[in-house]
C-alpha positions, 0 to 999 in steps of 0.5 A: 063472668070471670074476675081478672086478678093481676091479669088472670083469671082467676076463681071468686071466693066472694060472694055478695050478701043483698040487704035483709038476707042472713049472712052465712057462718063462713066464707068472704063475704060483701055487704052494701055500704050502708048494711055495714055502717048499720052492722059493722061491729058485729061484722068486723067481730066475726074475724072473717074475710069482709068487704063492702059494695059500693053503689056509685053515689056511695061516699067511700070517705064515710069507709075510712075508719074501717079500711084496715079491717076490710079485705074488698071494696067492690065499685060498681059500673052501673052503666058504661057512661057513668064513670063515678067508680074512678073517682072513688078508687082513685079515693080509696087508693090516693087519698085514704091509702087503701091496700085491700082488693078494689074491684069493678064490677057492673058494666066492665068494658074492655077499653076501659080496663087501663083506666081501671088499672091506673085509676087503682083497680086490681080486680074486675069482673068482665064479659069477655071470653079472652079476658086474660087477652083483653086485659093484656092488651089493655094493660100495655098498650102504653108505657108513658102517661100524661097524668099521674095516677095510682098505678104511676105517680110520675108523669111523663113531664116529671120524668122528663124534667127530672132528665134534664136536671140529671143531664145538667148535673153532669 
């Protein structure tokens, strides 16, 4: 499937090591939540490219110690209904001023994609075979928007009322 990045596909240089399985010497590399809380100090010592997955009943507060040392936070869609991955990037970007890569990954559906770019996503791996088309679509397919979010902070009723401040001004 391919991994949309700024709105390219591009090549995915990670790979996901499951629980129990021996990590290679080289290379960029996730592991689960919990693996990492149990490991993160020798993980972290290895000065390797690192990120952690994130299952959706993951808690990613439990991550903020950590956040400067790793390079990806995977979140997962488990099914399209459950929506828990907007929470936690919405978490990891506002909240606790995550910089790394947040990627969706699992049931990624093209008309979710705007809310994935606004809830702090920069990443996902789709089923798509015009990904790059999909994705352009999605990502302007508005310009203004009610509520704040990662990707805007203002919303359209603080531009609006910041106008007429300026206008009274005049």
């Amino acid at each position: 499937m391919p991994l949309l990045k700024s709105g390219k596909v591009v090549d995915d240089i990670w790979a996901h090591v499951e629980d129990g399985h021996e990590l290679s010497p080289g290379g960029c590399f996730t592991v689960s939540l919990g693996r990492f809380l149990s490991e993160h100090d020798q993980l972290l010592a290895r000065n390797r490219s690192i990120g952690v997955r994130l299952a959706a009943s993951d808690d990613p507060a439990l991550l903020e110690p950590h956040l400067e040392r790793l390079h990806l936070i995977e979140l997962s869609f488990p099914k399209y209904t459950d929506g828990r991955a907007f929470s936690q990037a919405q978490l990891l970007r506002r909240r606790f001023d995550y910089k790394g890569e947040v990627r969706a990954i699992g049931q990624v559906l093209r008309d979710q994609l705007r809310l994935m770019i606004r809830a702090g996503f920069d990443a996902m791996v789709i089923e798509e075979a015009d990904a790059e088309g999909v994705y352009d679509l999605s990502a302007h397919e508005f310009s203004e928007f009610y509520q704040a979010a990662s990707d805007a902070p203002d919303s359209i009723f603080e531009k609006r009322h910041r106008k007429k401040q300026e206008k009274a001004a005049e």
